[in-house]
PATI-991198 format. One record per residue (C-alpha): residue number from 1; residue in one letter; chain; x, y, z. Coordinates in pm, whole numbers, plus 50000, padded with zeros to 5 digits. Each point is the difference from the previous one (the first is absolute). Layout:
BEGIN
+-----+------+------+-------+-------+-------+
! pos ! code ! unit !  east ! north !    up !
+-----+------+------+-------+-------+-------+
! NUM !    a !    A !     X !     Y !     Z !
...
+-----+------+------+-------+-------+-------+
END
This chain:
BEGIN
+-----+------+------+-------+-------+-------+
! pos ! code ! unit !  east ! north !    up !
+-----+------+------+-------+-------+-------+
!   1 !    x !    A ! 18196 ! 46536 ! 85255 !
!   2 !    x !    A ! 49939 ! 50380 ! 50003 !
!   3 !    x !    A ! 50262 ! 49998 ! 50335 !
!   4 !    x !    A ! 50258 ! 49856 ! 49810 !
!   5 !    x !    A ! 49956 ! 50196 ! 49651 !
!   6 !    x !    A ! 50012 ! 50335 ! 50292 !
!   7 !    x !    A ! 50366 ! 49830 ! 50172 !
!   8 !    x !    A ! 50176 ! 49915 ! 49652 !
!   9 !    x !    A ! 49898 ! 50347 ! 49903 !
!  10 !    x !    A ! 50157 ! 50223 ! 50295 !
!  11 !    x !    A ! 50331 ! 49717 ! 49961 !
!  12 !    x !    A ! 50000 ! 50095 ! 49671 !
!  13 !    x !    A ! 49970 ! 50405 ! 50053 !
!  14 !    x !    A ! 50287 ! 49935 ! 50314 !
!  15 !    x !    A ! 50261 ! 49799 ! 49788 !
!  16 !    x !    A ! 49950 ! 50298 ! 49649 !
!  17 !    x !    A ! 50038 ! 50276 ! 50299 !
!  18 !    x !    A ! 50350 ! 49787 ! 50114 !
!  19 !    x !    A ! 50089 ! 49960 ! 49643 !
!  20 !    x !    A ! 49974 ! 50370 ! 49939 !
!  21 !    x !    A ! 50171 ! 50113 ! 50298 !
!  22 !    x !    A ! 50309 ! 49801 ! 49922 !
!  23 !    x !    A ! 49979 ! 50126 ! 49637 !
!  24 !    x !    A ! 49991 ! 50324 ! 50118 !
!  25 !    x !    A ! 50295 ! 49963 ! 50220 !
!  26 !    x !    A ! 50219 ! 49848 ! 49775 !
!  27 !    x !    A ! 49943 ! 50327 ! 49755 !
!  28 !    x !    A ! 50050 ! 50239 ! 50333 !
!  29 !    x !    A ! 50319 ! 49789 ! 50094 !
!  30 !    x !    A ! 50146 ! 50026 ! 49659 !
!  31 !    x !    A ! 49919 ! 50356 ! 49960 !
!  32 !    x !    A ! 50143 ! 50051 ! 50348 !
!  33 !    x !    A ! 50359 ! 49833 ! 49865 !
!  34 !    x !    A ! 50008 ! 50175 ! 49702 !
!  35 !    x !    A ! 50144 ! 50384 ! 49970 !
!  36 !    x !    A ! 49755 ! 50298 ! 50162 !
!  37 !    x !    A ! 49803 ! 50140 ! 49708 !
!  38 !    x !    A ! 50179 ! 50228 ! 49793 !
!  39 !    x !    A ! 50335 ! 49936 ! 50135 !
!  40 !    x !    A ! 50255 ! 49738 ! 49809 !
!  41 !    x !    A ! 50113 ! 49658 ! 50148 !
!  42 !    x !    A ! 50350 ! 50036 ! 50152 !
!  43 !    x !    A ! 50223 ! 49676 ! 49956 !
!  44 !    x !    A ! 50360 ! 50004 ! 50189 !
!  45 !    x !    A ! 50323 ! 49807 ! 49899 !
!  46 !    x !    A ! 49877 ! 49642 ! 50112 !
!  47 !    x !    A ! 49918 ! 49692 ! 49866 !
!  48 !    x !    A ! 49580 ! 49892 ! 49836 !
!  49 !    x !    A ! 49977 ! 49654 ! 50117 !
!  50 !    x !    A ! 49624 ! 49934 ! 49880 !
!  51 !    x !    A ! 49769 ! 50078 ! 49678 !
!  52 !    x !    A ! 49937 ! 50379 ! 50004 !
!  53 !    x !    A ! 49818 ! 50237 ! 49798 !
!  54 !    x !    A ! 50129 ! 50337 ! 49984 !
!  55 !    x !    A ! 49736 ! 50287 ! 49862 !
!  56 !    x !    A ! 49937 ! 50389 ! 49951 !
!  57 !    x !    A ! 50371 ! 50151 ! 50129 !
!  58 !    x !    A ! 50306 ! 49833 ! 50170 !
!  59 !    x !    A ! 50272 ! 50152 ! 50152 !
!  60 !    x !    A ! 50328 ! 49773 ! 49993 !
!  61 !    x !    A ! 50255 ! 50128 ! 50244 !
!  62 !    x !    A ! 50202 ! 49723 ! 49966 !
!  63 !    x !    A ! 50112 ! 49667 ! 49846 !
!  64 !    x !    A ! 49702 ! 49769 ! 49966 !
!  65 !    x !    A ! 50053 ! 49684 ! 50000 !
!  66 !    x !    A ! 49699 ! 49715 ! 49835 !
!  67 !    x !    A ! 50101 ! 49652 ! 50131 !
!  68 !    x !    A ! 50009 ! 49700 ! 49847 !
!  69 !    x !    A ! 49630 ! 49857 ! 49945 !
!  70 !    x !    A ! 49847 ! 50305 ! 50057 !
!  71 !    x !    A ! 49806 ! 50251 ! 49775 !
!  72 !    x !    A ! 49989 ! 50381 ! 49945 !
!  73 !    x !    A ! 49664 ! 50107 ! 49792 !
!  74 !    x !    A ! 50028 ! 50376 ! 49903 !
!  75 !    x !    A ! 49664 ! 50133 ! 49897 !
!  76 !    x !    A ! 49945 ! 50202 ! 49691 !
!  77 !    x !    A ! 50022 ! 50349 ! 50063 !
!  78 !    x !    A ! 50262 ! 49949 ! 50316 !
!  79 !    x !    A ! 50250 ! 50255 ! 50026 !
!  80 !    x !    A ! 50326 ! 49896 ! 50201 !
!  81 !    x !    A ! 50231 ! 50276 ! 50065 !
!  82 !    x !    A ! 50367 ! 49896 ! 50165 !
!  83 !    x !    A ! 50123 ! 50212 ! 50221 !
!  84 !    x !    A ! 50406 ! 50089 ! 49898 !
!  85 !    x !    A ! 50226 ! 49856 ! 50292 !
!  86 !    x !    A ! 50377 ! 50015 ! 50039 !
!  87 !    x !    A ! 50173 ! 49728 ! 49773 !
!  88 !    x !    A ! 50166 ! 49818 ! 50261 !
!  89 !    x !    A ! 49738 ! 49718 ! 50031 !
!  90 !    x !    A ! 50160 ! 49740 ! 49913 !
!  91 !    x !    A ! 50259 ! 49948 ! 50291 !
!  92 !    x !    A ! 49812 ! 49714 ! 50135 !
!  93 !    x !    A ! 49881 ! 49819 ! 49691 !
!  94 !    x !    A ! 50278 ! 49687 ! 49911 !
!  95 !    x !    A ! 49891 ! 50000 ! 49627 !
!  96 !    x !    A ! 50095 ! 50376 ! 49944 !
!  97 !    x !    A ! 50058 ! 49991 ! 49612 !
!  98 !    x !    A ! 49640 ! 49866 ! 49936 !
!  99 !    x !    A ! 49885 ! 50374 ! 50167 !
! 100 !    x !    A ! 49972 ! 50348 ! 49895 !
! 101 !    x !    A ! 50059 ! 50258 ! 50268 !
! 102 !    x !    A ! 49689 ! 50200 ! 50125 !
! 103 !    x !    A ! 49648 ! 49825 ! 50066 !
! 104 !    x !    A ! 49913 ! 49694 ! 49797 !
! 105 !    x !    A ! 49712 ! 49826 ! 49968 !
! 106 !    x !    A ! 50172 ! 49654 ! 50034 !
! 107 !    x !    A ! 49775 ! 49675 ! 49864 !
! 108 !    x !    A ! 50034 ! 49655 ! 50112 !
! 109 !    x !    A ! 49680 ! 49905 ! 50020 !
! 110 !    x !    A ! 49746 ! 50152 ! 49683 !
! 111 !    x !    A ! 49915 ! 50379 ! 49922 !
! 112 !    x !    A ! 49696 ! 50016 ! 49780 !
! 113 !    x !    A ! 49983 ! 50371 ! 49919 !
! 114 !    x !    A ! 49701 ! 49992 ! 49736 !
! 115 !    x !    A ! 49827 ! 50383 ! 49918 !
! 116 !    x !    A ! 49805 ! 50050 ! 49710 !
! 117 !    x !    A ! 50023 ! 50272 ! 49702 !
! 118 !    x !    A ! 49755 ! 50215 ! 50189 !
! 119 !    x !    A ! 50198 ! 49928 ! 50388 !
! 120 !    x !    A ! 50339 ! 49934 ! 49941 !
! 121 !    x !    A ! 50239 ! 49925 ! 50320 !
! 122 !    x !    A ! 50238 ! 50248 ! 50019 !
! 123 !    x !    A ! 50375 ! 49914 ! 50163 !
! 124 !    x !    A ! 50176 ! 50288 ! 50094 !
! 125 !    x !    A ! 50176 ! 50234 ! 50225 !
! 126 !    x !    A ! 49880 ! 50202 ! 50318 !
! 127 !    x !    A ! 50191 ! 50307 ! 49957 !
! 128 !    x !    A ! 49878 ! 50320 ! 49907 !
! 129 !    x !    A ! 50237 ! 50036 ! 49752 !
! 130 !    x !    A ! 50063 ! 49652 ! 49841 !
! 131 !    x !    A ! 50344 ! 49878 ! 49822 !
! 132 !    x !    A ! 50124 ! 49650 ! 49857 !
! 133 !    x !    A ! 50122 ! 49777 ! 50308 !
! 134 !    x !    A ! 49781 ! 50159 ! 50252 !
! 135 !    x !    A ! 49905 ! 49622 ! 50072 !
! 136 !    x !    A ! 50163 ! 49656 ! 49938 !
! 137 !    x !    A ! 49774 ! 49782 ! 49771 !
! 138 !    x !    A ! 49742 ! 49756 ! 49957 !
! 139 !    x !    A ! 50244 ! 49718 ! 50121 !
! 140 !    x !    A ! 49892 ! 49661 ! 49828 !
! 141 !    x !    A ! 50229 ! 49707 ! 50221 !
! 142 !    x !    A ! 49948 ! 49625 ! 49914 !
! 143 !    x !    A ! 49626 ! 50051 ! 49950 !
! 144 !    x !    A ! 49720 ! 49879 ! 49714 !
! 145 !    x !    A ! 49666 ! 50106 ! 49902 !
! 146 !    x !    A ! 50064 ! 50375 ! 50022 !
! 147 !    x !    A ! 49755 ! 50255 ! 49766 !
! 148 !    x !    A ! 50089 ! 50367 ! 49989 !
! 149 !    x !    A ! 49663 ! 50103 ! 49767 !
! 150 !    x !    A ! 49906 ! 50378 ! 49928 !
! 151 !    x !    A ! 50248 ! 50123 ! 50287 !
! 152 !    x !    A ! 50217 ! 50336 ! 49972 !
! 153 !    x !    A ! 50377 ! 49974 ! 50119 !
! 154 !    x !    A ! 50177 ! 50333 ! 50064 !
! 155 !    x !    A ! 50326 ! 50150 ! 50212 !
! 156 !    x !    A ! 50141 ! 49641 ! 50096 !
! 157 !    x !    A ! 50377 ! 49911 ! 49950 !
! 158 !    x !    A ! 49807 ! 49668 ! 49769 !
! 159 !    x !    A ! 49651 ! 50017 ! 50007 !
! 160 !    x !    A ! 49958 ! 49614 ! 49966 !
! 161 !    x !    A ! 50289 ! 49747 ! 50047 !
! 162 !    x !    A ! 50029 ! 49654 ! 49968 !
! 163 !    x !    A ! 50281 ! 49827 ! 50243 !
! 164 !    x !    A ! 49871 ! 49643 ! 49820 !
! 165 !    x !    A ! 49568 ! 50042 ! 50020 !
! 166 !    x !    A ! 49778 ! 49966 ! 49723 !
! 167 !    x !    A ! 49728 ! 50264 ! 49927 !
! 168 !    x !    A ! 49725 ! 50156 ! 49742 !
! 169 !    x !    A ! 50072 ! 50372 ! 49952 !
! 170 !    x !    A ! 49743 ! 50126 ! 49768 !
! 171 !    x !    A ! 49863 ! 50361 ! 49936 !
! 172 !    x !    A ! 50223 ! 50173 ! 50184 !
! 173 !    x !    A ! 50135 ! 50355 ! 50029 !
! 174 !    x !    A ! 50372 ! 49995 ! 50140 !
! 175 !    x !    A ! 50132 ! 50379 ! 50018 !
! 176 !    x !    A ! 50273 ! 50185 ! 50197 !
! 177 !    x !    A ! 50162 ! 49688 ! 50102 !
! 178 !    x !    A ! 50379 ! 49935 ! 50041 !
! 179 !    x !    A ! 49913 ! 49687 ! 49776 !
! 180 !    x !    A ! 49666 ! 49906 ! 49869 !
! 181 !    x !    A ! 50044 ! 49626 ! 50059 !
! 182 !    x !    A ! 50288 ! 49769 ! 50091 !
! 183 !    x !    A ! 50092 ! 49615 ! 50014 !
! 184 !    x !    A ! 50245 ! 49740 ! 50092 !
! 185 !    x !    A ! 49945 ! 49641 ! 50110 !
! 186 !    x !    A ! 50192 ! 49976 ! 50354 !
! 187 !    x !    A ! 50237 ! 49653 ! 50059 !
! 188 !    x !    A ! 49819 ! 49866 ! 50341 !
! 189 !    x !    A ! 49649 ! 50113 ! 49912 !
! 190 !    x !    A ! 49788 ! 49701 ! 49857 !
! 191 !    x !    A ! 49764 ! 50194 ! 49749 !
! 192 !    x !    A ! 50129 ! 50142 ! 49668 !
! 193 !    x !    A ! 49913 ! 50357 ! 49887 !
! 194 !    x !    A ! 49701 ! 49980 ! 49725 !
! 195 !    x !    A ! 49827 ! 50280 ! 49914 !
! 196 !    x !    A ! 49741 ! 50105 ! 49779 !
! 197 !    x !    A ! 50044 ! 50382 ! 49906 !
! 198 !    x !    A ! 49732 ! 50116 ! 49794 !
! 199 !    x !    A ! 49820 ! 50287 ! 49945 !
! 200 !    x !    A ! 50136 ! 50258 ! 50164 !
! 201 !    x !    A ! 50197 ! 50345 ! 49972 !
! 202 !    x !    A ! 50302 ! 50049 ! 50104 !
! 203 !    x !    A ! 50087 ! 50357 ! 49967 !
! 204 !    x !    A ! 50218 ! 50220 ! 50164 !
! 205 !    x !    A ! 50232 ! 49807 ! 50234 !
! 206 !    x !    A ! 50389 ! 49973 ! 50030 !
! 207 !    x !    A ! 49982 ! 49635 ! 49851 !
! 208 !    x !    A ! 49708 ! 49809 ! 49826 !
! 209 !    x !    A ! 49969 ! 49633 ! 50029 !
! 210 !    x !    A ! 50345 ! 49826 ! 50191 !
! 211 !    x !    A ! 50049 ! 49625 ! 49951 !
! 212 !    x !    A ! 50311 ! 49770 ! 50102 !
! 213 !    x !    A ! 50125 ! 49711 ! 50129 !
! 214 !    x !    A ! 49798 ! 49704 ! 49779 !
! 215 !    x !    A ! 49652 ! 50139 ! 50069 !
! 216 !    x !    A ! 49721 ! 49983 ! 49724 !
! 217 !    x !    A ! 49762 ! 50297 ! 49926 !
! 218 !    x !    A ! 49755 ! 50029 ! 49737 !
! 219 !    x !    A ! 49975 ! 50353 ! 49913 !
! 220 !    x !    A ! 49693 ! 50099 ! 49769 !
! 221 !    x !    A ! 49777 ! 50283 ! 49930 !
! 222 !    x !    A ! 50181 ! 50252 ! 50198 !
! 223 !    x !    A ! 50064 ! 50383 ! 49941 !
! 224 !    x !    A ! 50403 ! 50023 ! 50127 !
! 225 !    x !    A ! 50057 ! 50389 ! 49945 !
! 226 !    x !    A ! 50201 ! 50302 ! 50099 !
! 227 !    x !    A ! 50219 ! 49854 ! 50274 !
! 228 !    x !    A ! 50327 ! 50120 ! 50102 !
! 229 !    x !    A ! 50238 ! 49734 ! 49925 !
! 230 !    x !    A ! 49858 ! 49698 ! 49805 !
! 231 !    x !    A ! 49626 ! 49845 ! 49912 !
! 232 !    x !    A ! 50148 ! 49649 ! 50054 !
! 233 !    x !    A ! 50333 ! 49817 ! 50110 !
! 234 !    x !    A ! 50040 ! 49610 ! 49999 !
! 235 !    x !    A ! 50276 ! 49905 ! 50125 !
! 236 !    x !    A ! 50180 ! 49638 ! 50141 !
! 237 !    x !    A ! 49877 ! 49718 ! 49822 !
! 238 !    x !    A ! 49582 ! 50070 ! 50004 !
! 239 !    x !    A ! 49757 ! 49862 ! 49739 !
! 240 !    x !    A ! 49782 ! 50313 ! 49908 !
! 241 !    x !    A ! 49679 ! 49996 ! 49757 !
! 242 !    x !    A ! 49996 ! 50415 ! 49910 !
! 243 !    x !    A ! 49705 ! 50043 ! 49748 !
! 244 !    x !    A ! 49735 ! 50235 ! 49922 !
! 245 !    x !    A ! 50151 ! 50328 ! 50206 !
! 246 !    x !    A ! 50035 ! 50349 ! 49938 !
! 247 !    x !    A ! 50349 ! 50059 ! 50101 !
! 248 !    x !    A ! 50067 ! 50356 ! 49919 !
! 249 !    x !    A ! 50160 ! 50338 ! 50133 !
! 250 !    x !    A ! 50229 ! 49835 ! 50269 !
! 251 !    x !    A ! 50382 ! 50095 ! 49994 !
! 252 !    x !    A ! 50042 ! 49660 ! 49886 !
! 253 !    x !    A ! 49720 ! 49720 ! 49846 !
! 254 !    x !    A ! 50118 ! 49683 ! 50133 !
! 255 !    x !    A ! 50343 ! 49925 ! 50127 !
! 256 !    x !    A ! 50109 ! 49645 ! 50043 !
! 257 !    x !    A ! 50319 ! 49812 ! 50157 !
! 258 !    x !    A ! 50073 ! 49633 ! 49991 !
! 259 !    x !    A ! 49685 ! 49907 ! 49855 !
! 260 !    x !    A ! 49903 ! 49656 ! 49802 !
! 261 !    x !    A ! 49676 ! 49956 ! 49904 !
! 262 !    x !    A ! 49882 ! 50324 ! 50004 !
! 263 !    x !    A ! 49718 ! 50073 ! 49741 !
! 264 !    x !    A ! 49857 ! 50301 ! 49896 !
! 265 !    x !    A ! 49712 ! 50017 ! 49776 !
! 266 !    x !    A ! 49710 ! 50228 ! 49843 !
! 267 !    x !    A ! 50123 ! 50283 ! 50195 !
! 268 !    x !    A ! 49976 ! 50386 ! 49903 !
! 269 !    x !    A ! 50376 ! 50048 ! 50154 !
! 270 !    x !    A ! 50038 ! 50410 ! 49832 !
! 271 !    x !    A ! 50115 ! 50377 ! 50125 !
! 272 !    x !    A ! 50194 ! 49904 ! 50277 !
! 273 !    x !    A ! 50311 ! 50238 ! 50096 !
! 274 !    x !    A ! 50356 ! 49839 ! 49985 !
! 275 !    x !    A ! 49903 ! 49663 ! 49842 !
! 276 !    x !    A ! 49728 ! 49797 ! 49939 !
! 277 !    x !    A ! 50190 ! 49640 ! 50073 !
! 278 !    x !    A ! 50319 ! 49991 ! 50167 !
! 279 !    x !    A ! 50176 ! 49659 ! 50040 !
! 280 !    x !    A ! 50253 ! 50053 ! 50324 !
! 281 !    x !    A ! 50292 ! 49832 ! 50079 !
! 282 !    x !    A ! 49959 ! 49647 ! 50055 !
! 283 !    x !    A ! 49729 ! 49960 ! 49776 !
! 284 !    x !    A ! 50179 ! 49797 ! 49708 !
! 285 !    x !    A ! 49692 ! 49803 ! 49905 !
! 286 !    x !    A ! 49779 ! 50112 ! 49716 !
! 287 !    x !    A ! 49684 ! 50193 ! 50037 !
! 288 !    x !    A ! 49680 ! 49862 ! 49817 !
! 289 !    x !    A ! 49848 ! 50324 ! 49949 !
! 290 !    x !    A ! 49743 ! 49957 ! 49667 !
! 291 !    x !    A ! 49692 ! 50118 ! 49911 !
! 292 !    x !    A ! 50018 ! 50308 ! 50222 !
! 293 !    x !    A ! 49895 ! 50376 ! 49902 !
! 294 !    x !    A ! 50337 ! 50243 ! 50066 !
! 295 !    x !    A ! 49823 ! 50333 ! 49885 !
! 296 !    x !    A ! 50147 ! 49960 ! 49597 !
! 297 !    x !    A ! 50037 ! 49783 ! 49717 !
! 298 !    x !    A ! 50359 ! 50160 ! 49979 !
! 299 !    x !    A ! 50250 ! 49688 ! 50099 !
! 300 !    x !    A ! 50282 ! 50235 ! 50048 !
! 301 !    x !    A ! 49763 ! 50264 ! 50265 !
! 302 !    x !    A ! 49918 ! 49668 ! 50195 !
! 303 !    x !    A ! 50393 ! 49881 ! 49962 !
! 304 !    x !    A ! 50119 ! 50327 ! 50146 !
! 305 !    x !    A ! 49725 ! 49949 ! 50327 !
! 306 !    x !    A ! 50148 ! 49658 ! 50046 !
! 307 !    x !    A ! 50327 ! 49929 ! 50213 !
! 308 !    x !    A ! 50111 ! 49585 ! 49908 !
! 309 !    x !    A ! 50275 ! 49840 ! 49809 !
! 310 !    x !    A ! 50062 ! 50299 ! 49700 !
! 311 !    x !    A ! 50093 ! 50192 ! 50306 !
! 312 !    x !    A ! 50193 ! 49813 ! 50226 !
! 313 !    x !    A ! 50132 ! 49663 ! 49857 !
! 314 !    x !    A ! 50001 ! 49806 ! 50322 !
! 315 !    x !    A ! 49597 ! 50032 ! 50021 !
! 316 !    x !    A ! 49723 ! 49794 ! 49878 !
! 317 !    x !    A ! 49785 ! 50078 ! 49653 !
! 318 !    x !    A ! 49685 ! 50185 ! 50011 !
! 319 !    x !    A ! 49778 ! 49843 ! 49684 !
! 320 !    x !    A ! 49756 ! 50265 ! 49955 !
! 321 !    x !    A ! 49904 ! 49847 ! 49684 !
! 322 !    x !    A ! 49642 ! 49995 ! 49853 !
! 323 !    x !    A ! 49936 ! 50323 ! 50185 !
! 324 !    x !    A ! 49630 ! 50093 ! 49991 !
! 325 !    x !    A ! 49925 ! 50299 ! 49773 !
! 326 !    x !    A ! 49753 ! 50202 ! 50230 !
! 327 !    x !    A ! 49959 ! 50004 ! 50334 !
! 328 !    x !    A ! 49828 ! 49629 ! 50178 !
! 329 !    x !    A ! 49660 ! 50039 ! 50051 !
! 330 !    x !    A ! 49859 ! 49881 ! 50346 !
! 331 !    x !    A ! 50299 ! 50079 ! 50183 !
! 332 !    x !    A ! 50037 ! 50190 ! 50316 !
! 333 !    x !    A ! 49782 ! 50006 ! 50283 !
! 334 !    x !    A ! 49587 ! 50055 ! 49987 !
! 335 !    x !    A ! 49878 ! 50331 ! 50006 !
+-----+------+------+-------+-------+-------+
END
């Protein structure tokens, strides 16, 4: 009995020393295939075919393709840099007008790009000295179950677009960007654009918040400030749900063309430069725009900041009616 107690003992002590000795090298393999300490994971124009975790700093030198069925995980506190190349990128690619020029990251598969308030992931360009279109865009194409969450976007010709892909972009900083975010639902893709914007600031880009072509966001909670030419344009036929923003200090608040169905509620929509509302051409449908804050109780100041029918008779009627009389509490993003 003793003998036997003695042999299960050593097999136990041999199979724990095998067990740790694979452990260990499956934590010296992965540290072997990762980047040398200290120095940032290079990626080249190709194509991710498999689940893959990107961490700490990436290089993009390149158009990046995620395939279909598989998944990018960007850790909190990631930094990717992409690296400016020539704009001529697109020779090869048969679906050309669903591309920027420069490096894109281009999703197929699934990014989940999920920082926190304390690590945020930070998008944005390689050089030393940075400008709007250094890099293509987070390139959404016929994709679903996306979340952009605590992530900064800056220097890309659109930080985030949507060429028909759903995704969750919450608590975001978008800066320094051609345009913030853009969307259109594409004819051959399969998935329709549906995105959930909410929470975030979007301050100091060329354009705000782009959507076209039938797609649906929901647009809460956000801070839409200071950009160059507008906070938001609809345009071509999309259903919108626009409530509980800050849109304020852009050259223009919201700009809309073609539009039915748009609504536009509980907003503070004040102080921005040329007009607060302006209905293009081709939007002849009425606006329901009620129960939003425009910066005064005045109807004639908030008539001169809007551009609709009093101005041009072949447009649509902004009803600004029941106005609130100070500015909506709870809008705009969290602090």
């Amino acid at each position: 009995m003793e003998i036997l107690n003695v042999t299960k003992s050593v097999k136990h002590r041999a199979f724990t020393k095998r067990m740790l000795f694979a452990f260990l090298g499956m934590v010296l393999s992965f540290w072997l295939a990762g980047p040398a300490s200290g120095k940032p994971l290079i990626v080249e124009k190709g194509i991710i075919k498999s689940d893959t975790v990107w961490e700490k700093e990436v290089v993009v030198r390149g158009d990046v393709e995620i395939a279909r069925g598989s998944t990018l995980i960007v850790m909190p506190g990631t930094v990717v840099r992409f690296v400016r190349i020539e704009a001529n990128g697109l020779a090869d690619i048969p679906d050309k007008e669903n591309h920027f020029p420069r490096a894109e990251l281009i999703v197929r598969g699934r990014i989940l790009a999920q920082g926190t308030r304390d690590r945020m992931i930070l998008f944005t360009s390689a050089e030393d000295s940075p400008h709007p279109a250094d890099w293509g865009a987070i390139n959404l194409l016929d994709t679903r179950g996306n979340i952009l969450e605590f992530c900064e976007v800056s220097y890309a010709n659109t930080g985030l677009h949507c060429h028909g892909g759903q995704v969750i972009v919450a608590n975001c900083y978008f800066h320094d960007n051609g345009v913030a975010m853009g969307q259109k639902n594409v004819k051959e893709f399969e998935t329709k654009c549906v995105t959930s914007i909410l929470y975030n600031r979007i301050t100091g880009n060329g354009g705000g918040v782009l959507f076209g072509k039938g797609t649906s966001p929901a647009i809460s909670h956000n801070e839409i400030s200071n950009n160059e030419f507008y906070g938001i344009f609809g345009k071509k036929g999309s259903v919108a749900n626009v409530r509980y923003n800050n849109v304020v200090r852009n050259a223009k608040g919201i700009m809309l063309y073609a539009m039915e169905g748009f609504r536009l509620r509980e907003n503070n929509i004040s102080d921005n430069e040329k007009y607060n509302i302006s209905l293009l051409e081709g939007q002849t449908w009425d606006v329901d725009a009620r129960h939003n804050w425009w910066g005064t109780t005045d109807k004639e100041k908030i008539k001169n900041l809007i551009w609709d029918k009093d101005q041009d008779e072949a447009l649509g009627r902004l009803d600004f009616s029941d106005f609130a009389d100070s500015p909506v509490e709870g809008a705009g993003a969290l602090q």
